[in-house]
Backbone and ligand atoms as CSV (ligand in chain L), in Angstrom:
chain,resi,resn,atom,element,x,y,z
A,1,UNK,N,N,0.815,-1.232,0.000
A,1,UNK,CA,C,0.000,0.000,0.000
A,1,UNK,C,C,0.843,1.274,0.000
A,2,UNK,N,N,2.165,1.378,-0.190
A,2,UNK,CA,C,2.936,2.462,0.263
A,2,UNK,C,C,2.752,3.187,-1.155
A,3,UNK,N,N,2.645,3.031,-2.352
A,3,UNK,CA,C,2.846,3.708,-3.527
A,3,UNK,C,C,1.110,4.422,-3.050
A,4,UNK,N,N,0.213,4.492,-2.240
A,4,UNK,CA,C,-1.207,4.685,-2.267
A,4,UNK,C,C,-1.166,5.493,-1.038
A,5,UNK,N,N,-0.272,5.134,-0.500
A,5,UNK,CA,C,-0.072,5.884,1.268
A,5,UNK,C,C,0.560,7.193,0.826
A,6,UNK,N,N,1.717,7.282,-0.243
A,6,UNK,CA,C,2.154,8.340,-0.367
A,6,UNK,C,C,1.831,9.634,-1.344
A,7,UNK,N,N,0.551,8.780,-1.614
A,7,UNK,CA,C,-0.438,10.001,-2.814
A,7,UNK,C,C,-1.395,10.637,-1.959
A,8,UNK,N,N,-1.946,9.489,-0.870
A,8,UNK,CA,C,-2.775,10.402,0.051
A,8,UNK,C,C,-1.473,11.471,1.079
A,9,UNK,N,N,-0.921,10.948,1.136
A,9,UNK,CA,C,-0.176,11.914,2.240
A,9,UNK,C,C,0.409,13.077,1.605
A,10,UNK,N,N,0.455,13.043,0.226
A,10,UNK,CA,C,0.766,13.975,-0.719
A,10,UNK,C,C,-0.415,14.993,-1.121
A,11,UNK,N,N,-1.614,14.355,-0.936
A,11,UNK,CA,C,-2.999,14.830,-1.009
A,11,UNK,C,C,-3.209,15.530,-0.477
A,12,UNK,N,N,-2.938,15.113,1.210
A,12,UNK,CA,C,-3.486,15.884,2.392
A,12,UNK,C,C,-3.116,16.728,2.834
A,13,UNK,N,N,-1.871,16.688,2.631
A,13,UNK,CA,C,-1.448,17.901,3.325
A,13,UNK,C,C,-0.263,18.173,2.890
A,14,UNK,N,N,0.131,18.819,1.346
A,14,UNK,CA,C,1.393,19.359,1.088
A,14,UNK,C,C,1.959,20.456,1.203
A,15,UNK,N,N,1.640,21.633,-0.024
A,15,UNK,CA,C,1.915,23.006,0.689
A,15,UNK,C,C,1.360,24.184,0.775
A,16,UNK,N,N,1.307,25.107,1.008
A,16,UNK,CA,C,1.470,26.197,1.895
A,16,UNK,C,C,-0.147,26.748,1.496
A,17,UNK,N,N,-0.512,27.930,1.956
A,17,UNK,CA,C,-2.155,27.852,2.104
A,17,UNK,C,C,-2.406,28.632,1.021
A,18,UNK,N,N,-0.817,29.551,0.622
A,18,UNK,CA,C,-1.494,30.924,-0.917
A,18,UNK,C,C,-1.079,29.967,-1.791
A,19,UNK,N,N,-0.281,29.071,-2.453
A,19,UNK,CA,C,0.024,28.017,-3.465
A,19,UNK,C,C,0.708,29.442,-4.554
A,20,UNK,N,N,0.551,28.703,-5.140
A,20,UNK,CA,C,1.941,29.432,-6.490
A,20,UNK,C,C,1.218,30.587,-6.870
A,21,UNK,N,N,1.514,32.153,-7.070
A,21,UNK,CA,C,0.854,33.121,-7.607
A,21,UNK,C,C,1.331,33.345,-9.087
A,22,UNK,N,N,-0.011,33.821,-9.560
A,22,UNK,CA,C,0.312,33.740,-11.117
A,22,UNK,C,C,0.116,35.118,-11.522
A,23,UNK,N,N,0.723,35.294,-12.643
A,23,UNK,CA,C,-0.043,37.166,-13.354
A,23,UNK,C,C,-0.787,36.600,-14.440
A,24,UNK,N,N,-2.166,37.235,-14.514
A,24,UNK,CA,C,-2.312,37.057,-15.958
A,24,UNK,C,C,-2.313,37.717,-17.161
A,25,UNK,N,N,-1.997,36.897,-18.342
A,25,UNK,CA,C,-1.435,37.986,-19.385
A,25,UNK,C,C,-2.186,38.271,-20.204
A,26,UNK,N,N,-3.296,37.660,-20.620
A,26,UNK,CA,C,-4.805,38.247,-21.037
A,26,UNK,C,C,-6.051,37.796,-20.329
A,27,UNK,N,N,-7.018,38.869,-21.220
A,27,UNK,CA,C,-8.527,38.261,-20.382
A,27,UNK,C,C,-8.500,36.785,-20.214
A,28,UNK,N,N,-9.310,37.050,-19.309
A,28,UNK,CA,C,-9.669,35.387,-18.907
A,28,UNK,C,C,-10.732,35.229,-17.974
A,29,UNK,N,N,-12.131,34.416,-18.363
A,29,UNK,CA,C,-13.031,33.802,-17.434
A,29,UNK,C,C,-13.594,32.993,-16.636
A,30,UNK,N,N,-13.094,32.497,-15.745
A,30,UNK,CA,C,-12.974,31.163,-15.137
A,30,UNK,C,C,-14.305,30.883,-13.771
A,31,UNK,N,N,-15.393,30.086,-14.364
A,31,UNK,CA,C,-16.223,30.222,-13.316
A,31,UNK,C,C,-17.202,31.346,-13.169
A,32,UNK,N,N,-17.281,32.216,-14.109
A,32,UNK,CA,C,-18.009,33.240,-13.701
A,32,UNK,C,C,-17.773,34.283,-13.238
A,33,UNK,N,N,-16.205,34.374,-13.267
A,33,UNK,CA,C,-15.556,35.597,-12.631
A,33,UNK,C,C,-14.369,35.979,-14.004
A,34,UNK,N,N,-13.900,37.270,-14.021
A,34,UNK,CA,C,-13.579,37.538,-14.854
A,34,UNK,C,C,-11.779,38.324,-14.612
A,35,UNK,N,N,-10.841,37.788,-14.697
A,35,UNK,CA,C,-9.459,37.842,-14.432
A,35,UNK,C,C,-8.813,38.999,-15.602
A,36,UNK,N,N,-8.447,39.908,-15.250
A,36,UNK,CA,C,-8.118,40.992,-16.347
A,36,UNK,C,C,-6.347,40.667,-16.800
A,37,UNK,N,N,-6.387,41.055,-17.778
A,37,UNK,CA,C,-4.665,40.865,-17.849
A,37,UNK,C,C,-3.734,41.680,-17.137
A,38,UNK,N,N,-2.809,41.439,-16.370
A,38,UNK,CA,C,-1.783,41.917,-15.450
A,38,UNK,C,C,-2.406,42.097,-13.739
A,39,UNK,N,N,-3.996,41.606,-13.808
A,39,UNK,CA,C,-3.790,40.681,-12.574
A,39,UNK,C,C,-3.299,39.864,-11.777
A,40,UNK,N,N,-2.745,39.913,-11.160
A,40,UNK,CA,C,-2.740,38.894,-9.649
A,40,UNK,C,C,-3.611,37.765,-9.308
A,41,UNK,N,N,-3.284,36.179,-9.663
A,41,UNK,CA,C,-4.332,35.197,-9.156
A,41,UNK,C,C,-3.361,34.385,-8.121
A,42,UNK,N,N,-3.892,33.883,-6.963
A,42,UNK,CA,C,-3.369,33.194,-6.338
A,42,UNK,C,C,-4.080,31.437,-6.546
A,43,UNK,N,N,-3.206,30.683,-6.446
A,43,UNK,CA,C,-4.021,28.728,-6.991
A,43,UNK,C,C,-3.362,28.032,-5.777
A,44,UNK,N,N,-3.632,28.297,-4.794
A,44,UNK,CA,C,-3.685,27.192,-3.695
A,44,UNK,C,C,-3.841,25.457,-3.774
A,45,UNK,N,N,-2.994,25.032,-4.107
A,45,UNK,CA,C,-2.960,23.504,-4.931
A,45,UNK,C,C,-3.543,22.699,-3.677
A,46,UNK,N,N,-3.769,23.181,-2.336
A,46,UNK,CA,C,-4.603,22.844,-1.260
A,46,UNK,C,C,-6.063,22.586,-1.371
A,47,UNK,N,N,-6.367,23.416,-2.101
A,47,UNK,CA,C,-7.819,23.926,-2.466
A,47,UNK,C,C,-8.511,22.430,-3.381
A,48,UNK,N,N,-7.669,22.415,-4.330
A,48,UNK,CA,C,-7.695,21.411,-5.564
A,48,UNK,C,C,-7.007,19.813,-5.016
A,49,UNK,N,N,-6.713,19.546,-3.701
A,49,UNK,CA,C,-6.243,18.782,-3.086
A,49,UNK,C,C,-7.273,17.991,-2.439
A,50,UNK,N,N,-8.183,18.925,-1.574
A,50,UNK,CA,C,-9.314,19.072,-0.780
A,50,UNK,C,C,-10.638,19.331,-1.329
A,51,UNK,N,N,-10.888,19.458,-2.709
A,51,UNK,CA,C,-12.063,19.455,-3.688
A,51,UNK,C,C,-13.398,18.451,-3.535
A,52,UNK,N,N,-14.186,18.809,-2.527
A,52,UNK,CA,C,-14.651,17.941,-2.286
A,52,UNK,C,C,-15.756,17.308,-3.611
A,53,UNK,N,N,-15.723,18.144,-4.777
A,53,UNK,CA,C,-16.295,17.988,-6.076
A,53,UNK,C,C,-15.179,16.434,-6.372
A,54,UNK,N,N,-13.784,16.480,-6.159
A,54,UNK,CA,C,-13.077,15.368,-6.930
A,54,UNK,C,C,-12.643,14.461,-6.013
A,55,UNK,N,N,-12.621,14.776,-4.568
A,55,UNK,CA,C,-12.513,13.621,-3.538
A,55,UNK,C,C,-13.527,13.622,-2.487
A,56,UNK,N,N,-13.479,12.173,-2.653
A,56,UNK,CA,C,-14.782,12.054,-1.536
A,56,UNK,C,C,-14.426,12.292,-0.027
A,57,UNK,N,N,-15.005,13.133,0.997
A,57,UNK,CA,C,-14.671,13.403,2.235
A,57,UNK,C,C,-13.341,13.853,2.078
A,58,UNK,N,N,-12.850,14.685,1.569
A,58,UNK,CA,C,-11.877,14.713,1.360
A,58,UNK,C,C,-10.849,15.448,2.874
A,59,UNK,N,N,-11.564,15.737,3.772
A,59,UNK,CA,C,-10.750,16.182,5.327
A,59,UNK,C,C,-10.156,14.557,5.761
A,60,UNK,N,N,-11.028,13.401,4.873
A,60,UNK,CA,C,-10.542,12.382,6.150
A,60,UNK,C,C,-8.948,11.856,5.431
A,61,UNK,N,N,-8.250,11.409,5.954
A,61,UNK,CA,C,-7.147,10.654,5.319
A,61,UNK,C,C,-7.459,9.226,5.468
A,62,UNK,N,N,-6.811,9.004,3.987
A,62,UNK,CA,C,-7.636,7.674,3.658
A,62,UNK,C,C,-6.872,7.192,2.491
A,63,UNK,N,N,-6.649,5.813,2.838
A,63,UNK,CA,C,-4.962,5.577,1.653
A,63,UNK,C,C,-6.015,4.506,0.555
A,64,UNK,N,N,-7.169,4.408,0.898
A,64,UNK,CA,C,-7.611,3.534,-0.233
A,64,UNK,C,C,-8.412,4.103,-1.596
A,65,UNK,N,N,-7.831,5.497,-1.093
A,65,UNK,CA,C,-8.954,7.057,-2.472
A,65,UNK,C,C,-8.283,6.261,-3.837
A,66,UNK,N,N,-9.279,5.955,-5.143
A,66,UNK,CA,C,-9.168,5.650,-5.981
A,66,UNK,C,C,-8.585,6.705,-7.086
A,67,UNK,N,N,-8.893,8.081,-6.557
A,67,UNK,CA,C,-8.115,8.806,-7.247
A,67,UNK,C,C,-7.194,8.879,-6.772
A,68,UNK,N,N,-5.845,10.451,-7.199
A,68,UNK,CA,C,-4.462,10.131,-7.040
A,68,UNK,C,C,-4.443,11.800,-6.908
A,69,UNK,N,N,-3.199,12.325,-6.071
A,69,UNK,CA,C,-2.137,13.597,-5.446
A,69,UNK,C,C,-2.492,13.973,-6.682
A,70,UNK,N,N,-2.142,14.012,-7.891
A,70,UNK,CA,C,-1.298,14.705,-9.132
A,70,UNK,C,C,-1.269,16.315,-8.904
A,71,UNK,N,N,-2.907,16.986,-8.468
A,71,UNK,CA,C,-2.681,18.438,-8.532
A,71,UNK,C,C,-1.721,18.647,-7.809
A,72,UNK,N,N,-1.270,17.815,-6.377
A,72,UNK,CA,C,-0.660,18.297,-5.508
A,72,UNK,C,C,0.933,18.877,-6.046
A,73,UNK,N,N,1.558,18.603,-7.800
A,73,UNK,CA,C,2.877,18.774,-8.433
A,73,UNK,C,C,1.768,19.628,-9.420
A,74,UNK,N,N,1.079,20.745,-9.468
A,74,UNK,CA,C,0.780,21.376,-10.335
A,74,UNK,C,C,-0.374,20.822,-11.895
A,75,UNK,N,N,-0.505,21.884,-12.109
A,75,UNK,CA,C,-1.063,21.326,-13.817
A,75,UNK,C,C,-0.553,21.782,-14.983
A,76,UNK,N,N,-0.632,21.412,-16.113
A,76,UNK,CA,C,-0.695,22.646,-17.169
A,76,UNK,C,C,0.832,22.478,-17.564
A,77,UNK,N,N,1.166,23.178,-18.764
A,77,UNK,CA,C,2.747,22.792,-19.223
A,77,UNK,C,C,3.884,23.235,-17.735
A,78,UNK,N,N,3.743,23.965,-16.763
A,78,UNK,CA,C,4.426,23.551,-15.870
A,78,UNK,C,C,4.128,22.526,-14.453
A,79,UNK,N,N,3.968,21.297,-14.891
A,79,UNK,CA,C,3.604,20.435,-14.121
A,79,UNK,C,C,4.787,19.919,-13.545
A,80,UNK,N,N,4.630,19.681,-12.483
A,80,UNK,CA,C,6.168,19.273,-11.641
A,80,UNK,C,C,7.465,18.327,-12.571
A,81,UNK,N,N,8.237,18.888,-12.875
A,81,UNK,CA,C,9.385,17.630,-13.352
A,81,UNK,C,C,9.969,16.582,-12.546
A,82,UNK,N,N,9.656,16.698,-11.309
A,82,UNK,CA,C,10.294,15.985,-10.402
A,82,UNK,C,C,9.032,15.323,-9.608
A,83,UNK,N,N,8.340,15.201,-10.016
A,83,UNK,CA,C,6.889,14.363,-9.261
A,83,UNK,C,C,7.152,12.767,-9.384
A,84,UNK,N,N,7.941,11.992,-10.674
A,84,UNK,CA,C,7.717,11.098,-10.254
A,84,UNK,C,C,9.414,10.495,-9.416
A,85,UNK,N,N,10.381,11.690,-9.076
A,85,UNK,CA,C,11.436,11.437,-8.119
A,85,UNK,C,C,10.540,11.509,-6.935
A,86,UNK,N,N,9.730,12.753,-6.615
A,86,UNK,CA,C,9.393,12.936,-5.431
A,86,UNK,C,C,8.443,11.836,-4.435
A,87,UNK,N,N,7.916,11.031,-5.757
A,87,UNK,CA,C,6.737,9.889,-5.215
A,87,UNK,C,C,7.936,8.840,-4.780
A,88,UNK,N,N,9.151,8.541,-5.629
A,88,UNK,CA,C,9.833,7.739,-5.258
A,88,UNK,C,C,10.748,7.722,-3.908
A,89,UNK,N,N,11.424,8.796,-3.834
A,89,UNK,CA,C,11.736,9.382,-2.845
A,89,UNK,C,C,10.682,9.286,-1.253
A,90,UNK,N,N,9.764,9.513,-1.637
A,90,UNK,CA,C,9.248,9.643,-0.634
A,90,UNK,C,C,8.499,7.907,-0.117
A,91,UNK,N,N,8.462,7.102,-1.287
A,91,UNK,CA,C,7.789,5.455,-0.922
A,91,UNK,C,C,9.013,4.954,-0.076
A,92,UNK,N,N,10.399,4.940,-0.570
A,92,UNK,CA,C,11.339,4.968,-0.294
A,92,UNK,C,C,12.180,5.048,1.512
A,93,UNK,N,N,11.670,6.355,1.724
A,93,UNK,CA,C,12.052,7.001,3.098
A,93,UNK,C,C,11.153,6.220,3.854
A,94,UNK,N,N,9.593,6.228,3.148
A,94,UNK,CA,C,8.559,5.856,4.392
A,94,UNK,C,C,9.052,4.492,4.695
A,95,UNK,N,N,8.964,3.524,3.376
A,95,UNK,CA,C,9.217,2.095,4.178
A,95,UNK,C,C,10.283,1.927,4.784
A,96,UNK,N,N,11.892,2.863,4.425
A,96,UNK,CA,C,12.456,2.569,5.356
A,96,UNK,C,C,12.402,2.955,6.626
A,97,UNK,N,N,11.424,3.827,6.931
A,97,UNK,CA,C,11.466,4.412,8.695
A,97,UNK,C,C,10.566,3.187,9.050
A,98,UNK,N,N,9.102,3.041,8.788
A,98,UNK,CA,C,8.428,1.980,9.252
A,98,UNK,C,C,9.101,0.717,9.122
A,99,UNK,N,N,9.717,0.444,8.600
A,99,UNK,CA,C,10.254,-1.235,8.216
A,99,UNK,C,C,11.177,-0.932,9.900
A,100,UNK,N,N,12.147,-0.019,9.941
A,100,UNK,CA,C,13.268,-0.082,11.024
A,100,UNK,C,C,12.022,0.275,12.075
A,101,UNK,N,N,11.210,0.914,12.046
A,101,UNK,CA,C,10.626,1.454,13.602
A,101,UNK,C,C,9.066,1.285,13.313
A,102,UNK,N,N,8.890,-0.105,13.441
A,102,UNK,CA,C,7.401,-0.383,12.587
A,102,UNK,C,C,6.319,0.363,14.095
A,103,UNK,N,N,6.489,0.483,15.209
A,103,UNK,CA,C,5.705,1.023,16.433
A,103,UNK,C,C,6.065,2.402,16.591
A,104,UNK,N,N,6.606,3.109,15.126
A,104,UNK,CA,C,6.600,4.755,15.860
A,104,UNK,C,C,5.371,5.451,16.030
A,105,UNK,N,N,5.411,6.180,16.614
A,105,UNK,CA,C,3.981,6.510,16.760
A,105,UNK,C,C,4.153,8.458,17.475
A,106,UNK,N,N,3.546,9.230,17.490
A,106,UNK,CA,C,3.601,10.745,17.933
A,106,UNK,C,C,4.008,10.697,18.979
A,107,UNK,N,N,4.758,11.523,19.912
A,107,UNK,CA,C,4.730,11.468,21.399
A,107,UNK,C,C,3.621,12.641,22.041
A,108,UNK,N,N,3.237,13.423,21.140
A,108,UNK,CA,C,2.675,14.540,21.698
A,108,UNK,C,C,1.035,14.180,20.956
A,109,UNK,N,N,-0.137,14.605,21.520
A,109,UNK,CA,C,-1.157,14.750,20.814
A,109,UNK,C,C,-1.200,15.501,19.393
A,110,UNK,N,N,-2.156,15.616,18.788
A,110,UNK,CA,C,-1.877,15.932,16.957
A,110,UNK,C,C,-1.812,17.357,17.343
A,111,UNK,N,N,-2.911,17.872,18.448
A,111,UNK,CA,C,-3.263,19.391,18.175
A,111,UNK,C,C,-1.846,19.855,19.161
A,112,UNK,N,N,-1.109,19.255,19.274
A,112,UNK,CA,C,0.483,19.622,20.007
A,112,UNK,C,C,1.691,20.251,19.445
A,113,UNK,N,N,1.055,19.463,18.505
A,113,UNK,CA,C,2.365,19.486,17.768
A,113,UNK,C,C,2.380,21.230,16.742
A,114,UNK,N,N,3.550,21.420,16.688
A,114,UNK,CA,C,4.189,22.943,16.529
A,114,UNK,C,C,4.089,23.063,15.104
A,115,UNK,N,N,3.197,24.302,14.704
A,115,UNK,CA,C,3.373,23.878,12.643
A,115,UNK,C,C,4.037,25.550,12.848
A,116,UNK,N,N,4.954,25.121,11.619
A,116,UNK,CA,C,5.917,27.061,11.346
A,116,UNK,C,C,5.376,26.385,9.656
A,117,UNK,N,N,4.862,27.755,8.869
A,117,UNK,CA,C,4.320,28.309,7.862
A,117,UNK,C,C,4.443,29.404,7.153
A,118,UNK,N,N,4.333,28.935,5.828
A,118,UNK,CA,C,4.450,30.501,5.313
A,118,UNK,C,C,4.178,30.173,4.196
A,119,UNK,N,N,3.477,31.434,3.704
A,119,UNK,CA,C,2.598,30.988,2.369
A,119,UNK,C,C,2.678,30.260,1.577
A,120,UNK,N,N,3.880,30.013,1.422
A,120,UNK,CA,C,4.297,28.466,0.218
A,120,UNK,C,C,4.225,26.935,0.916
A,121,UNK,N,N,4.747,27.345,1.905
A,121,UNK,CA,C,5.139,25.475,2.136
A,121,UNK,C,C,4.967,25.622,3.716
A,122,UNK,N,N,4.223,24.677,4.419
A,122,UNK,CA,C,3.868,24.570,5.999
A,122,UNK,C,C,4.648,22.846,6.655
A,123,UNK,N,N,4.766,23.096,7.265
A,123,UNK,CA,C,5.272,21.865,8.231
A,123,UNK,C,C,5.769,22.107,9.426
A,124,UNK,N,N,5.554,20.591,10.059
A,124,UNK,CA,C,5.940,20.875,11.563
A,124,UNK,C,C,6.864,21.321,11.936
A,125,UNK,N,N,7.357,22.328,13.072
A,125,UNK,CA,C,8.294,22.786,13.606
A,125,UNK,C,C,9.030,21.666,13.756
A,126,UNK,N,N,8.490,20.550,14.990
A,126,UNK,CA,C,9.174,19.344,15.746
A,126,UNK,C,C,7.920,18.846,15.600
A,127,UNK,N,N,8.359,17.210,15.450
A,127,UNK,CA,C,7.810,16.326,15.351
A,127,UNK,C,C,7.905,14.787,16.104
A,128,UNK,N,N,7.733,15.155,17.823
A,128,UNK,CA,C,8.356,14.313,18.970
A,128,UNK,C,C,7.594,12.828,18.150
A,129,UNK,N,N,8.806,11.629,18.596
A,129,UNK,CA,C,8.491,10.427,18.514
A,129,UNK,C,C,8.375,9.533,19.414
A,130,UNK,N,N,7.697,8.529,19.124
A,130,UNK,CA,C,8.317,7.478,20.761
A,130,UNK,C,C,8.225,5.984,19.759
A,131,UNK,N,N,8.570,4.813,19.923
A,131,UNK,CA,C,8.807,3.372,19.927
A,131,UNK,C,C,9.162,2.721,20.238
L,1,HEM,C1,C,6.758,16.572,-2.716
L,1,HEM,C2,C,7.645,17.191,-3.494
L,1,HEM,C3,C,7.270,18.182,-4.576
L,1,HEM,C4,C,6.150,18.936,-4.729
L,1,HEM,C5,C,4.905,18.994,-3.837
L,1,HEM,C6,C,6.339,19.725,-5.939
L,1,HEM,C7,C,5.413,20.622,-6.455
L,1,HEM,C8,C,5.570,21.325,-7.617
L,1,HEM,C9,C,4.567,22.190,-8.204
L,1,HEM,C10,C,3.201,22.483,-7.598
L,1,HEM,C11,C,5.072,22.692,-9.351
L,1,HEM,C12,C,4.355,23.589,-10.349
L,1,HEM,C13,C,4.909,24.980,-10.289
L,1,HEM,C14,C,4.137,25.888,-11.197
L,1,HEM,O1,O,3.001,25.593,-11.571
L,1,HEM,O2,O,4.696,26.934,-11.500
L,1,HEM,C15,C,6.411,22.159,-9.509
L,1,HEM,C16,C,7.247,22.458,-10.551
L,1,HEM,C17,C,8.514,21.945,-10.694
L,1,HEM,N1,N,9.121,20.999,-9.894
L,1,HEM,FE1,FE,8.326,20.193,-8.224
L,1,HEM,N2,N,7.563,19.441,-6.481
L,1,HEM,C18,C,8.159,18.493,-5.693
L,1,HEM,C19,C,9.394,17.889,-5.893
L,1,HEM,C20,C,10.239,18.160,-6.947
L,1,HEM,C21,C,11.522,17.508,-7.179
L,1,HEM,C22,C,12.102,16.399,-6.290
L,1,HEM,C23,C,12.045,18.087,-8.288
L,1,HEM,C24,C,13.361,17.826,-8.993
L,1,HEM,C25,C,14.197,16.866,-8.686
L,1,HEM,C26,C,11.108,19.079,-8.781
L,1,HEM,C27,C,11.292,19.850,-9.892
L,1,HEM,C28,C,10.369,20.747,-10.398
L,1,HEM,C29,C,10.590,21.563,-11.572
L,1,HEM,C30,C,11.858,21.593,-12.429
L,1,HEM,C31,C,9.431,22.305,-11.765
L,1,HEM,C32,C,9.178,23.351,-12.859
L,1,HEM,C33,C,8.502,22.742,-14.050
L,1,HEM,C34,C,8.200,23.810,-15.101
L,1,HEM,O3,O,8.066,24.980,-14.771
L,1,HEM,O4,O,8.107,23.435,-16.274
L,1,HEM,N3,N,10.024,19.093,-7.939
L,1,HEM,N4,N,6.690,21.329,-8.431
């Protein structure tokens, strides 16, 4: 299940809450709203992560979602180049921490734990362990 563990965990919670800001360089209508050229749009790849139109329940974490992360590396001709290092990379790390420390588990409750943020990319300060 680890190639499925690491799309939801890629899903749920990757980065930061403004996501990549764009200018735009002509009109454009998206939804009913109307984007002028040399506007300012902000695309929170959080937003499109958490869609509850394309995932079901999408607050719960859940490694058996039949869909897949992808928005979470962008869309469109700049779509991540390194998405399928980063999936590897990351199946990689997980089984080796669980394989060596299959009982790690938080030491602190979830709402404990310390998040440092900033508009691009969020993660825990510290992340106490115990096993
Ligand atoms: C979990 C890890 C990663 C995430 C969440 C991620 C996310 C993203 C996103 C959202 C974009 C789109 C940027 C845009 O639309 O302007 C992007 C672009 C890009 N990423 Fe990643 N990335 C990750 C890892 C990597 C790695 C490991 C590499 C290289 C080894 C990489 C190389 C690139 C490059 C070169 C682009 C620019 C593509 C272009 O503009 O044509 N990324 N990434």
């Amino acid at each position: 299940m680890w190639p499925k563990a690491v799309d939801e965990i890629l899903r749920y919670h990757h980065n930061g809450i403004l996501g990549l800001p764009r200018v735009a360089t002509e009109d454009v209508t998206l939804h009913g709203v109307t984007i002028r050229s040399g506007e300012g749009v902000s695309c929170p790849m959080l937003a499109a992560t958490h869609d509850p139109a394309h995932y079901r329940n999408p607050h719960r974490f859940n490694i058996h979602r039949t869909t897949d992360a992808s928005t979470t590396f962008g869309a469109g001709p700049h779509y991540c180049l390194g998405a399928p290092l980063a999936r590897l990379f990351l199946d990689i790390a997980y089984r080796a921490l669980f394989t060596r420390f299959p009982d790690l588990i938080p030491a602190v409750p979830e709402r404990e734990i310390p998040w440092e943020g900033n508009l691009l990319f969020t993660k825990p300060a510290s992340l106490p362990v115990a096993w």
